[in-house]
N, C-alpha and C positions, 0 to 999 in steps of 0.2 A: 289774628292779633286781638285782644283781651281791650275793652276801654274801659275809664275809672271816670266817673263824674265826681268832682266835689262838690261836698253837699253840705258839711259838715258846719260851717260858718253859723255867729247868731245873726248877722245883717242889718246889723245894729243901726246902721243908716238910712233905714227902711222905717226908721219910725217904729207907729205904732200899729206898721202893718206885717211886720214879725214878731209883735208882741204875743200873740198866742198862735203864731201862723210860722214853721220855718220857710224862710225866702224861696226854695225849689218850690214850693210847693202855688206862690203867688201866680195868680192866671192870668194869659195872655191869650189873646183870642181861643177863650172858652173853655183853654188846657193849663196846665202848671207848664212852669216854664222847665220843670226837669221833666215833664214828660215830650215836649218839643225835642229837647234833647237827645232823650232815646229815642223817638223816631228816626229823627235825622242820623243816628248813631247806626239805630234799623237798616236804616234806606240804603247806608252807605257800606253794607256787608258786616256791620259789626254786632255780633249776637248776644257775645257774651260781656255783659258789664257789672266793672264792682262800683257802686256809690260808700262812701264812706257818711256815716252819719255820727251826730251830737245833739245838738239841740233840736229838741221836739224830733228825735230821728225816727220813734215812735209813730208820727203820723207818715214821712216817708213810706216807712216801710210797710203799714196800714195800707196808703192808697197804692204802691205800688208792687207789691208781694213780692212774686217769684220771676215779674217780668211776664207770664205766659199770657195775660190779656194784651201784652205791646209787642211779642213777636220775638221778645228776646227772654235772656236767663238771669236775673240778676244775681247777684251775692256782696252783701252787705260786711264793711267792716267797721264798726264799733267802736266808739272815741272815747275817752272820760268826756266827762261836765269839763268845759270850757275849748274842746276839742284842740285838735294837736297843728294846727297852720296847715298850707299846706304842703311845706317839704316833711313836716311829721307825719301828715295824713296818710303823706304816698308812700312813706316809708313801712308805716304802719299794715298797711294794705299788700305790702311785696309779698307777703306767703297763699294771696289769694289771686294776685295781681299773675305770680309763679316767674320762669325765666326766661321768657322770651322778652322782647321790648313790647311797652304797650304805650297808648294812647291815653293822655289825661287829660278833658275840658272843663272850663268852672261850668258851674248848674245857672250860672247867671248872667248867662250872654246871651242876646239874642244876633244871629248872624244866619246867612247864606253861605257860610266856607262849606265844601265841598269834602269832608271826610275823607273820599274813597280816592282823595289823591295823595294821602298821606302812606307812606310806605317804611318800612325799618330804618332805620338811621344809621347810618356812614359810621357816625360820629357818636357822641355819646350819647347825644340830642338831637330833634330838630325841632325848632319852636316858630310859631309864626305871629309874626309882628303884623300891625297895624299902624295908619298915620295916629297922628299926637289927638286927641280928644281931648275938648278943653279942660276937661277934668284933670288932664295929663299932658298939660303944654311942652314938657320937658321930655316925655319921651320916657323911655327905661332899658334899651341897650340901641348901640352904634349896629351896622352890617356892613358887611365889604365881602366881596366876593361869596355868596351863600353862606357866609358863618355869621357870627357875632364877632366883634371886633369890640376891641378897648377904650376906640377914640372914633370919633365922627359924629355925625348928627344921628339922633338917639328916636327910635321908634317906641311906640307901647306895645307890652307886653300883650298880645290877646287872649291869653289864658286857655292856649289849645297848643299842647305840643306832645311828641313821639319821644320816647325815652326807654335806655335801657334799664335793666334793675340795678348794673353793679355800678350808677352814679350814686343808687342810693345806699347800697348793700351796708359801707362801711360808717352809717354816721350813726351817735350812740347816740343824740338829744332825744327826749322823746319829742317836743315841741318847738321847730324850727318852720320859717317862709322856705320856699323854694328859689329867690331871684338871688341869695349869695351862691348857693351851690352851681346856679349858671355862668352865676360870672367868675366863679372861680373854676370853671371846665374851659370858662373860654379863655379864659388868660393857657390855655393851652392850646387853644385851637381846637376845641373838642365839642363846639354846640354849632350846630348847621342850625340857619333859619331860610326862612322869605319872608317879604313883603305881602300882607294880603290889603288890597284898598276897595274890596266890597263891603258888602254889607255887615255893621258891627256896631255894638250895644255894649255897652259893659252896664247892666241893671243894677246898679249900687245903690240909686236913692230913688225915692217916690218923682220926680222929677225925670231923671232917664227911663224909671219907667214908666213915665207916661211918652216919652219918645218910641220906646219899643213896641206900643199898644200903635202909635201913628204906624209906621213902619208895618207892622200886621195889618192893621185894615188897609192900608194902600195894598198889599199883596192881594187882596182881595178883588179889587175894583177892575172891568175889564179894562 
């Protein structure tokens, strides 16, 4: 199975620490937080990955070439100026991404989930949820039984899930999110998730990231 990091975002909530810097590329204990990434992508059997870049995607692709100094093979897919979301991204990416199901994380979480438990999907999806983060009190879809469901108490979205191509095959936007086209598979019963309640970061603002720097050095300490 094939994994896609996105990358492509400005991070605009980052201040003025994406102003000449794109947000993969911000260091957390010592490394970019996209190259954390593709370790753990590494570690977890996955060799082959496409990032999708836009702004400043230039230095990306500078510090991280071909993949062969991280153990893997990158191949990069190429956004306009102001990049395409990320149900445009992934879309964009399916000829590289090709037709099997594959794996897609944001480049700006930091977490413990466990990749190499993720496996093809039943379903059209499988996406994995986390508890509500105050950033996200409300949550972002219900679960019941291994799927997504329409109604219940609503978990956040963690920005790591298993997908087939043909959810995206048919959509023309060039620039669409990803969370309608979920909940419009799940009103069919067609997105498998879980619950993960370890470790999770969503690095959105100079403030979580300084949470995700604590978290890293505790890892450190025996």
């Amino acid at each position: 199975m094939r994994a896609m990091i996105l990358a492509a975002g400005r991070g605009a909530r980052m201040g003025e620490l994406t102003d000449d810097l794109p947000k993969p590329l911000i260091v957390i204990d010592e490394k970019p937080l996209i190259e954390h990434q593709i370790e753990r992508l590494r570690d977890a059997g996955f060799s082959e990955i496409v990032i999708n870049v836009a702004y400043r995607g230039a230095q990306i692709r500078e510090h991280l070439g071909t993949g062969q100094d991280l153990g893997v093979t990158i191949a990069y897919s190429q956004e306009p100026e102001g990049a395409l979301d990320t149900g445009g991204g992934i879309t964009a990416a399916l000829n590289v991404l090709g037709e099997n199901p594959f794996l897609v994380v944001n480049s700006d979480i930091w977490t413990d989930f466990d990749y190499s438990t993720l496996n093809e999907p039943i379903l059209d999806a499988h996406i994995i949820l986390v508890p509500n983060p105050e950033h996200n009190p409300n949550g972002d879809f219900a679960l019941r039984d291994g799927a997504i469901a329409t109604s219940g108490e609503k978990w956040t979205f963690a920005g790591i899930g298993v997908y087939r191509p043909e959810l995206f095959e048919k959509r023309t936007q060039a620039r669409f999110p990803l969370a309608p086209i979920l909940r419009e598979a799940a009103g069919y019963g067609r997105i498998g998730a879980e619950l993960y309640k370890g470790l999770w970061v969503d690095v959105g603002t100079p403030q979580r990231l300084t949470t995700a720097k604590t978290y890293a050095a505790m890892q450190h300490k025996p």
